[in-house]
C-alpha positions in Angstrom: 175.0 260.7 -21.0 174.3 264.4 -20.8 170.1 264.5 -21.0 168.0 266.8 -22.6 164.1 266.8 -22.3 163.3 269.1 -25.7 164.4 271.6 -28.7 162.8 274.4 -29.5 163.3 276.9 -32.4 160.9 279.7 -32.0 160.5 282.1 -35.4 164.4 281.4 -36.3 165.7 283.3 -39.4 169.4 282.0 -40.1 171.4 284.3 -42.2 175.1 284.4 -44.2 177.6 286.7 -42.1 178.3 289.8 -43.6 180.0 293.2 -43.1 176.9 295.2 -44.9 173.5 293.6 -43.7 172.2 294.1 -47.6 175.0 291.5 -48.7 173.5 289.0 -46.1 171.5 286.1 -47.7 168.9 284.3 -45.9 169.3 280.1 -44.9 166.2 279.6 -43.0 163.0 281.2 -42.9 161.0 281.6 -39.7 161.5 277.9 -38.3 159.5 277.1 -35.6 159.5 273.3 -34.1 159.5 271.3 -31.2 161.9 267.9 -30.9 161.3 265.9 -27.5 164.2 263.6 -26.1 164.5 260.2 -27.7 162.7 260.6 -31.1 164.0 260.0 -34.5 163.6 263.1 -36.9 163.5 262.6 -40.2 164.6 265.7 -41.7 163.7 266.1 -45.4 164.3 268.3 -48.3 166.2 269.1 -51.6 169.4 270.2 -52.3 169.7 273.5 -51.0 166.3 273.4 -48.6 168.5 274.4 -45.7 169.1 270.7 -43.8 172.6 271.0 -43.9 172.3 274.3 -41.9 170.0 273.5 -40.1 171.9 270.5 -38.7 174.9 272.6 -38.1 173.6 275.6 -36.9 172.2 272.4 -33.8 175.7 271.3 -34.2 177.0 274.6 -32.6 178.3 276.2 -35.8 179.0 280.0 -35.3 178.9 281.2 -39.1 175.6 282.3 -39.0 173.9 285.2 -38.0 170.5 284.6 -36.4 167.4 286.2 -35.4 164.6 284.3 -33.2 164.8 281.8 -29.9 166.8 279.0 -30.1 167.1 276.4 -27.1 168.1 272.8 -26.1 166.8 272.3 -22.6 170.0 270.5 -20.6 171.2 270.6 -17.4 172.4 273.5 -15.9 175.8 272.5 -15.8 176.3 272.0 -19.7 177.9 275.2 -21.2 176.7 276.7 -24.4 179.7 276.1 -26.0 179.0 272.2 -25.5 179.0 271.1 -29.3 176.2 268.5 -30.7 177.9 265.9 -32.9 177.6 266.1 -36.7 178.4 263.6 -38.8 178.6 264.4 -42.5 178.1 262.5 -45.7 181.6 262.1 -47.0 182.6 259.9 -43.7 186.5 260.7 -44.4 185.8 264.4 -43.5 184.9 264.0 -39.7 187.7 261.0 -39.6 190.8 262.7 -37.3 192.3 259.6 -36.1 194.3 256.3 -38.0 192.8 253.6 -36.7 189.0 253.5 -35.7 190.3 253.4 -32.3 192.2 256.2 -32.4 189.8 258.3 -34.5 186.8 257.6 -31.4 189.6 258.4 -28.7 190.9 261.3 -30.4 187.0 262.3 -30.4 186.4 262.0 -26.6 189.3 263.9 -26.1 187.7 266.8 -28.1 184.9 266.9 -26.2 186.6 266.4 -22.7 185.1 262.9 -21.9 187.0 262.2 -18.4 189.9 260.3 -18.7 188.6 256.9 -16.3 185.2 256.3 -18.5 187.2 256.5 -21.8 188.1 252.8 -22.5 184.6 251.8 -21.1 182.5 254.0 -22.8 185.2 253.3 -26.6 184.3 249.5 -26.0 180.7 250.0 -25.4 180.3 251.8 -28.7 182.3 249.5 -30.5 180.2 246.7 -29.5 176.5 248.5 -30.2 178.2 249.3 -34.1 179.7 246.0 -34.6 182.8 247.4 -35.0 185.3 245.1 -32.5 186.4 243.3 -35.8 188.1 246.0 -37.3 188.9 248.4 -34.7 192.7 248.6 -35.2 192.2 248.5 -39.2 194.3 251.7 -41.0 190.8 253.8 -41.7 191.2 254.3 -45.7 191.2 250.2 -45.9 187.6 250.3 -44.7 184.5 249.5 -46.9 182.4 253.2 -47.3 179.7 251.9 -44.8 182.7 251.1 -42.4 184.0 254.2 -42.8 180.6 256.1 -41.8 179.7 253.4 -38.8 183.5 254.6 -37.9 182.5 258.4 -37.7 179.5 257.7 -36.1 181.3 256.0 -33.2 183.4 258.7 -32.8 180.0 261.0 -32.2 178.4 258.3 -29.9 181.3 258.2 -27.9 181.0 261.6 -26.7 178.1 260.4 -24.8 175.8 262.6 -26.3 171.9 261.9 -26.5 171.8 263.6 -29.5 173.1 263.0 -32.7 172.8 264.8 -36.1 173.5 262.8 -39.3 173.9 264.4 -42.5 172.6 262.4 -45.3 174.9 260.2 -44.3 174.0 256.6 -46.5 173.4 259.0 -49.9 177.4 257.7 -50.7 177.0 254.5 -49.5 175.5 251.4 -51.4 172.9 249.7 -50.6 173.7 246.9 -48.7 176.2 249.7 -46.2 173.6 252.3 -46.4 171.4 249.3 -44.5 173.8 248.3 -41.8 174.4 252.3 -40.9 170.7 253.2 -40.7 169.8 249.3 -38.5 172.5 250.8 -36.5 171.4 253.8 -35.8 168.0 253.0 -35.6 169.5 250.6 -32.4 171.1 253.6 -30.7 167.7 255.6 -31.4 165.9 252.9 -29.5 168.5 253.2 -26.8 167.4 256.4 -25.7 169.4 258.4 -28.0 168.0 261.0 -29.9 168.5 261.3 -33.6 168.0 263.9 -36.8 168.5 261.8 -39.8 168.7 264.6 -42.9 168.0 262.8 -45.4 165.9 262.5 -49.5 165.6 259.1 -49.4 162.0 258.3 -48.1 161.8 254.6 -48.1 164.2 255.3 -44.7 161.1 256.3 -42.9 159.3 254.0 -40.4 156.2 254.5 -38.2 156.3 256.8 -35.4 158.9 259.0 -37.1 158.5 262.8 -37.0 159.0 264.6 -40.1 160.4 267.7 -40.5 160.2 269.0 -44.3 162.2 272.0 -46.0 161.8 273.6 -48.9 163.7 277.0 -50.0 164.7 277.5 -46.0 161.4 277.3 -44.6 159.5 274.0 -43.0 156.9 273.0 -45.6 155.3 269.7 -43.1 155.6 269.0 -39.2 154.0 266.0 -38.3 154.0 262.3 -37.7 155.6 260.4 -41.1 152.2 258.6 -41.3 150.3 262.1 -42.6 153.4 263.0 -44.7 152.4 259.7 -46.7 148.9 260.6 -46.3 146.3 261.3 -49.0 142.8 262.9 -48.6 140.7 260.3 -47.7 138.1 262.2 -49.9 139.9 262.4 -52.6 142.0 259.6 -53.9 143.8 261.3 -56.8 144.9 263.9 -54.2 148.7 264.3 -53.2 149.8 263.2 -50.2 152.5 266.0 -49.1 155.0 264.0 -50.0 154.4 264.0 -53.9 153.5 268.0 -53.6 157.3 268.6 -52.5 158.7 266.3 -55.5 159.3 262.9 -53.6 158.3 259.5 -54.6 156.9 258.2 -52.0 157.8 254.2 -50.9 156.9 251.5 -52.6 154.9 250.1 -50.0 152.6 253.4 -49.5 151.9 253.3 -52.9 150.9 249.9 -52.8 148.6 251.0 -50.0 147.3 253.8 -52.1 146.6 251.6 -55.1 144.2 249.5 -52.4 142.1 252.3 -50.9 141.5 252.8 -54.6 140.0 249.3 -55.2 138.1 249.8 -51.8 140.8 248.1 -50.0 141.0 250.3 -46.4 144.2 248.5 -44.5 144.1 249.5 -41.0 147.3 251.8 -41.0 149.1 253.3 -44.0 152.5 250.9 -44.2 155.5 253.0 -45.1 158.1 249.7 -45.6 157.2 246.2 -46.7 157.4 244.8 -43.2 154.5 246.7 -42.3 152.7 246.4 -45.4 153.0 242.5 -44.9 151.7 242.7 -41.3 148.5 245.2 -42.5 148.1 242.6 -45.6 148.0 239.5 -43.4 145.9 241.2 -40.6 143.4 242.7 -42.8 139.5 241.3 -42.5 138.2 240.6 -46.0 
């Protein structure tokens, strides 16, 4: 697996390509931020905030012009021209092959993954997404969450430590939208890193690092504990979440409803797991 130790975007203004300068129209906004090998990065923001080019300008996109420092620290012998996968939300559009066997072979090929680590690196992907059931299954016959775990093989494949998903359950129902993100979250603790762009914020767990946008420039940088966060001082403040527009989960404001009946739990829970474990744990 090619290794990385960090990102780093230094003051990065990401413009449209244009013949007259004037014409140009500005993405992102001086973004600055740091991502260390093997987090998960929960990249948040409306329509339009600048994720999706932010992902793919990561992803090794060249339709951008761009001022600032950009740089992945890899090994010497990577080449810049080594592309980060991307998978997208409609999971049909980074789909090349038939079969999910032949899309995730098709994929390596792309990205020059030597010829005797091919079949052992396929079957080792297959098994992490579950997918050995319904490897040899025509593509369109497979379920939308199928379909996505499909694309995502293709991109774990590679054997890249990074991978950049693309609000990739917003299509998907429920119960799919589920089984991609448990998966992913496996790879994640694998080592692997990933940026999971994304509006949905019951997705979030603790220890995640938040990245916010809003009109192209990084509105919050932090843990996803202070993004849920309210001023202890004042309890009808807004966390940061609710000042950007999004409801927060149901289980942080469960937890805000306590610390206004004098309830203090000893961590702010961001899913119902945790607020179960802080219920059960708490001293009364």
């Amino acid at each position: 697996m090619d290794s990385f130790s960090k990102i780093i975007w230094s003051n990065l203004s990401v413009f449209t390509k244009a013949v007259d300068k004037e014409e140009e129209k500005k993405l992102l906004d001086n973004i600055s931020f740091c991502i260390q090998s093997g987090e998960w990065v929960q990249l948040y923001g409306r329509n339009g905030s600048g994720k999706s080019t932010l992902l793919k300008l990561l992803a090794g996109f060249e339709r951008y012009r761009v001022e600032g420092t950009q740089r992945v620290n890899r090994p010497e012998q990577l080449t810049q021209t080594h592309l980060i996968p991307i998978v997208l939300q409609q999971p049909s559009s980074g789909l090349i092959g038939s079969t999910c066997w032949e899309d995730v072979v098709l994929m390596m090929e792309q990205h020059q993954v030597g010829q005797p680590h091919m079949l052992d690196r396929a079957e080792q992907v297959f098994k992490q997404l579950g997918l050995e059931p319904i490897l040899h299954q025509p593509l369109e016959a497979l379920s939308g969450g199928q379909q996505q775990l499909a694309a995502i093989a293709g991109a774990a494949a590679v054997s890249s430590d990074l991978l950049l998903m693309d609000e990739v359950t917003s299509m998907l129902d429920k119960q799919a939208a589920q089984l991609v993100l448990t998966r992913m979250r496996e790879l994640n603790k694998q080592g692997v890193t990933v940026i999971w762009a994304t509006q949905q914020m019951e997705e979030a767990v603790r220890g995640d690092h938040v990245i916010a946008l809003d009109q192209g420039r990084i509105v919050f940088n932090g843990p996803a504990s202070q993004w849920f966060a309210r001023d202890a001082h004042n309890r009808q403040g807004s966390s940061p979440c609710e000042e950007y527009g999004f409801e927060a989960p149901y289980a942080v404001q469960i937890a805000w409803q306590l610390a206004d009946k004098g309830i203090e739990l000893h961590q702010l829970p961001l899913n119902m797991d945790e607020l179960k474990a802080e219920v059960y744990s708490y001293e009364y």
